[in-house]
Steps between C-alpha positions, in 0.01 A plus 500: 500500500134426439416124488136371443492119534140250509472254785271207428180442717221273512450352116537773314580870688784712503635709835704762325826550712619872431833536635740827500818593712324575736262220562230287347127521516248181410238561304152278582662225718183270474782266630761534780723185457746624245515859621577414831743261430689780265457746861667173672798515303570842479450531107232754566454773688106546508417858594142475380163348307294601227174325472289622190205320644271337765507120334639218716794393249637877524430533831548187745867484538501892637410344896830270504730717353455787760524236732888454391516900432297816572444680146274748381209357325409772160147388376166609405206520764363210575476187786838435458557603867836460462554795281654819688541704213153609298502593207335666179496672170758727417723396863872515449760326726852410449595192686890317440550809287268452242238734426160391435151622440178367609190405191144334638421258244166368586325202293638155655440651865403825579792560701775455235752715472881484336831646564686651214810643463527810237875516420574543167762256427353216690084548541294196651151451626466196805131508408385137683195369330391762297735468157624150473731427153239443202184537719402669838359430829105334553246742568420446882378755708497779247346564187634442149504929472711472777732282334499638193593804668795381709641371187454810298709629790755261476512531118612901516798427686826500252525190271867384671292510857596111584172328643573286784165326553404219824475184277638273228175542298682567146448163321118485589474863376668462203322177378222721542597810318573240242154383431407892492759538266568187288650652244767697741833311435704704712242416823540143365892517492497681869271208641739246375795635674304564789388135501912393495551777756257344732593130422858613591429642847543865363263824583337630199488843713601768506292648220506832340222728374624511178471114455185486693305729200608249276388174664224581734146521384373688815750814377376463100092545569580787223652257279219468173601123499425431833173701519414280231595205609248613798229618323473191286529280812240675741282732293529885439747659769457933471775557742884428628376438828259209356773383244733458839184324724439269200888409515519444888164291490615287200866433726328432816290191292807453286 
């Protein structure tokens, strides 16, 4: 049975513990504490890691876990010199009996990439920084295009696809999408619970697609009231691309 629980790190990231029958796999251990003291007690069985990408707080736990347990490392190619198993666009691998297919998803490094799992009754995306709940990853080392992209990507997948994203971002996001959207109740309603959720020691992730087109600004640059909104805040805008930039610029100052 397939079992996708977060482990806290650092302030405010999630590893992603994936566990079947036949094992469990950590996704982006930016920490080892907690995984290796679930390999110490037997509750786990860790047959591998995902890392999505090269950033310290999904990456600097991978050293002291081997240490305990030689896994294959799956990422993207990069310095992470710790990664044995390359990979890019359009790779498949099935690892604890799950299939899963590789997406790059440039913008917040260039050497993003996420894992997602096609089945039809249970779709979900581990997609690191990229898509966050209500919002999505800084622009780093790629371009807004690039990020715009990735997300466009993420966005054709099927709207049950779960979205199991590196940190617990949602309330930030969301008090953001509201001033985008202050006449939105139901974003308005969402942030509230998310607010409890948070003040109660409770994940606001997993999120779906279908939720995420209906609270997160950086998946509505179609949206006429949003373009608006833009517009009348930074000038003429002719494109979705510069609708999306004007968003990300107006978050990262927000």
């Amino acid at each position: 049975m397939l079992s996708i629980k977060p482990i806290k790190a650092f302030s405010d990231n999630y590893i992603w513990l994936i566990s079947t029958n036949e094992g469990s796999i950590v996704v982006d251990p930016g920490e080892a504490d907690q995984v290796l003291k679930l390999m110490s007690s037997n509750t786990i069985n860790l047959k591998a890691i995902f890392i999505t990408h090269h950033h310290y707080d999904h990456t600097n736990g991978i050293d002291e876990i081997l240490q305990k347990k030689k896994v294959n490392v799956y990422g993207p190619k990069n310095n992470i010199g710790s990664v044995n198993k390359r990979l890019i666009d359009g790779d498949r691998l099935n690892v604890i009996g799950i299939d899963f297919e590789i997406m790059e998803i440039p913008g917040h490094t260039l050497d993003h990439i996420a894992f997602v799992h096609k089945n039809s009754d249970a779709p979900f995306i581990l997609c690191g920084d990229t898509l966050f709940s209500g919002g999505c990853g800084r622009v780093f080392e790629g371009t807004f295009q690039q990020m715009y992209d990735s997300l466009n990507k993420i966005s054709k997948l099927p709207k049950d696809t779960q979205i199991f994203c590196g940190h617990e971002y949602t309330a930030s996001n969301l008090k953001f999408a509201c001033a985008v959207e202050p006449d939105n109740k139901y974003i308005r309603n969402i942030y509230d619970e998310v607010v409890e959720m948070n003040n109660n020691g409770i994940p606001s992730l997993p999120t779906n697609l279908e939720k995420e087109f209906k609270i997160n600004p950086f998946l509505k640059c179609t949206n006429e009231k949003i373009k608006d909104k833009i517009i009348d805040k930074f000038g003429n805008l002719n494109s979705e691309l510069e609708i999306f930039t004007a968003l990300r610029e107006w978050k990262d100052n927000f």
